[in-house]
C-alpha positions as CSV (number, residue, x, y, z in Angstrom):
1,X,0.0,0.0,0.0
2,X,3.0,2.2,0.5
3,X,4.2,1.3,-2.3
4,X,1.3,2.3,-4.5
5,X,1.0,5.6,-2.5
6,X,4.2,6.4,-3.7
7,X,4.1,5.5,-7.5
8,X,0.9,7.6,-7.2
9,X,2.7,10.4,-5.7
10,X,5.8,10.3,-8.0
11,X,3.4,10.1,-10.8
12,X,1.7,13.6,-9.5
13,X,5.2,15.1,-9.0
14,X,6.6,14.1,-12.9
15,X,3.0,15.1,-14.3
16,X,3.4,18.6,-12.0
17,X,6.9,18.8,-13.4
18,X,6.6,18.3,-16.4
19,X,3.9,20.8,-16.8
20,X,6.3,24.0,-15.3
21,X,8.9,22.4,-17.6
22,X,7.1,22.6,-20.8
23,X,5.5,26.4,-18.9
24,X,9.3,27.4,-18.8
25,X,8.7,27.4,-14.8
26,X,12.1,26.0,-14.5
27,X,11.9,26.7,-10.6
28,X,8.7,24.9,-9.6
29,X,9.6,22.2,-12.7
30,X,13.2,21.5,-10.2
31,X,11.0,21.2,-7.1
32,X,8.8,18.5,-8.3
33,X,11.8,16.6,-10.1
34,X,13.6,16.5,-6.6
35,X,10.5,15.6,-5.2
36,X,9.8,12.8,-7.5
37,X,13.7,11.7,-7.4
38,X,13.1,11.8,-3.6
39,X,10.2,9.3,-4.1
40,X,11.9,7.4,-6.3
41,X,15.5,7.5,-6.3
42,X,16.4,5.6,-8.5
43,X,14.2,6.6,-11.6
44,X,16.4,8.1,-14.4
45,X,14.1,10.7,-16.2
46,X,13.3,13.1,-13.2
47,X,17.5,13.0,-12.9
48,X,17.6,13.8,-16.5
49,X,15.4,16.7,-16.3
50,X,16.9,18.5,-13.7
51,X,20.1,18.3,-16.0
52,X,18.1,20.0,-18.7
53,X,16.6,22.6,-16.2
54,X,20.6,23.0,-15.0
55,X,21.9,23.0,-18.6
56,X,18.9,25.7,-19.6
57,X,19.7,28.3,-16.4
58,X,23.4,27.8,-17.2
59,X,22.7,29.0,-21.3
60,X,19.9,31.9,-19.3
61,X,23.0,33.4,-17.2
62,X,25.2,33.2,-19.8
63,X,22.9,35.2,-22.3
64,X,22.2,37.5,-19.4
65,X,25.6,38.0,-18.6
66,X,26.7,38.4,-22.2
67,X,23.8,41.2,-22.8
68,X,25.0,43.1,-19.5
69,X,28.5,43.0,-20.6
70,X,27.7,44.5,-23.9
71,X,25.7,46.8,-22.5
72,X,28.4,47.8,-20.1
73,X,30.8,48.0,-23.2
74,X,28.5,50.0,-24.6
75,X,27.9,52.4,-21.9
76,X,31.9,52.7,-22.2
77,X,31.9,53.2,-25.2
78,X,29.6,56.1,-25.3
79,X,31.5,57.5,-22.2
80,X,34.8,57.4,-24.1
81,X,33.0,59.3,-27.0
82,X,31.8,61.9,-25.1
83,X,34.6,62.9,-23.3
84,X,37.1,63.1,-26.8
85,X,33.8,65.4,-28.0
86,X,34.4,68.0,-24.6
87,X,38.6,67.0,-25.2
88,X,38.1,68.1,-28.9
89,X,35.6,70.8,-27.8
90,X,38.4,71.9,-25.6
91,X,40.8,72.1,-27.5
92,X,39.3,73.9,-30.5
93,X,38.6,76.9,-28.3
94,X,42.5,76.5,-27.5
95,X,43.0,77.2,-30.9
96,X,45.1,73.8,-30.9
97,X,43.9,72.3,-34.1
98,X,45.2,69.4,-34.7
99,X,44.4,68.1,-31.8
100,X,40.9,68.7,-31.7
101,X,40.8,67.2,-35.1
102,X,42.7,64.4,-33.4
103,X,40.0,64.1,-31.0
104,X,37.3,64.7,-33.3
105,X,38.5,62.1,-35.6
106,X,39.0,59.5,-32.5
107,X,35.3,60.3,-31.3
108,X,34.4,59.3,-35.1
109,X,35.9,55.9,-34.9
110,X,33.3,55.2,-32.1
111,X,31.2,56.3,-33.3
112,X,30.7,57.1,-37.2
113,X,27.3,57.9,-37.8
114,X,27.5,61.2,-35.6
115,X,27.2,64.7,-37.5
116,X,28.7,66.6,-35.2
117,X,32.4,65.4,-35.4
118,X,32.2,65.1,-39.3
119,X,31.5,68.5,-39.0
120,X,33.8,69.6,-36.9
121,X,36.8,67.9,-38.7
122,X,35.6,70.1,-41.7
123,X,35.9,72.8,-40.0
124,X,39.5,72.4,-38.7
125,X,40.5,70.9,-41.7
126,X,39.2,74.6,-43.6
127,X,41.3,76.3,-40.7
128,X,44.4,74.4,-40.9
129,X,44.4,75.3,-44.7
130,X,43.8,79.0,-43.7
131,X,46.6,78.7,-40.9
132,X,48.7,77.1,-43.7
133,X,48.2,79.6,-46.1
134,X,48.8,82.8,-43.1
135,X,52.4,80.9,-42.6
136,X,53.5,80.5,-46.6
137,X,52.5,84.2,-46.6
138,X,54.2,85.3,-43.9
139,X,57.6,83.2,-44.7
140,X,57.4,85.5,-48.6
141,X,57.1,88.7,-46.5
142,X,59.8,87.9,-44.0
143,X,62.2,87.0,-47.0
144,X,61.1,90.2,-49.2
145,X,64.0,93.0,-49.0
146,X,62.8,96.0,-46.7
147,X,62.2,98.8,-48.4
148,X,63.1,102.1,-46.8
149,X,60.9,104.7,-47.3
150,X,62.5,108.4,-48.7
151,X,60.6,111.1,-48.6
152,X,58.9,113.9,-46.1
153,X,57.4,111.4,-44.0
154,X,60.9,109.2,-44.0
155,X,62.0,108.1,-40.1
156,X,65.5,108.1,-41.7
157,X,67.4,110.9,-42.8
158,X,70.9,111.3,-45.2
């Protein structure tokens, strides 16, 4: 009689189980598998579902843990960005060109679809031309002869 109280409650417990198993209930699906394993120790498929429920939870953390690791990579990511924008930012009011285009340029690797550092490299790039151009100039005029002024007005007299 014990005997068929037990098949009869091991029976309940697989049924039970097997019905948060296929519910994705993986936590009340373990509970009757032990139970039924208790009942029955020596019954194979209740040990062979917990495995799964194990194997499953393992795969569940994983994903989890993959998705808050990108996430935090992410989060880096965008930190990194932002502060070569303020660096660049920085910099350009310093009037030290290159190296806001540096930073610019940098902050576009991260992130490539962004306007605003495409833009700002096209800026920089138009004033390092015109900063270019101010020093060719100004290297002619230091090597032009000086010319001495005669006249009324002349600082220099015979």
């Amino acid at each position: 009689e014990q005997s068929a109280a037990n098949d009869a409650s091991y029976q309940v417990a697989i049924a039970n189980g097997d019905k948060y198993f296929r519910d994705k209930n993986y936590n009340e699906a373990e509970n009757e598998y032990r139970l039924a394993l208790g009942l029955k120790s020596k019954e194979i498929y209740p040990q062979d579902q917990l495995e799964k429920i194990i194997a499953i939870e393992a795969a569940q953390n994983a994903a989890k843990q993959a998705e808050l690791n990108a996430k935090s990579i992410g989060e880096k990511k965008e930190q990194q960005y932002k502060n070569l924008i303020a660096l660049g930012d920085r910099e350009f009011q310093a009037e030290s060109y290159e190296k806001a285009k540096d930073n610019f340029e940098t902050a576009l690797k991260i992130k490539s679809d962004e306007a605003y550092p495409k833009a700002q490299i096209v800026l920089l790039n138009n004033l390092l031309e015109k900063e270019k151009l101010a020093e060719a100039q100004r290297g002619k005029d230091f090597d032009k002869p000086i010319q001495i002024q005669k006249g009324p007005k002349a600082t220099i007299t015979d």
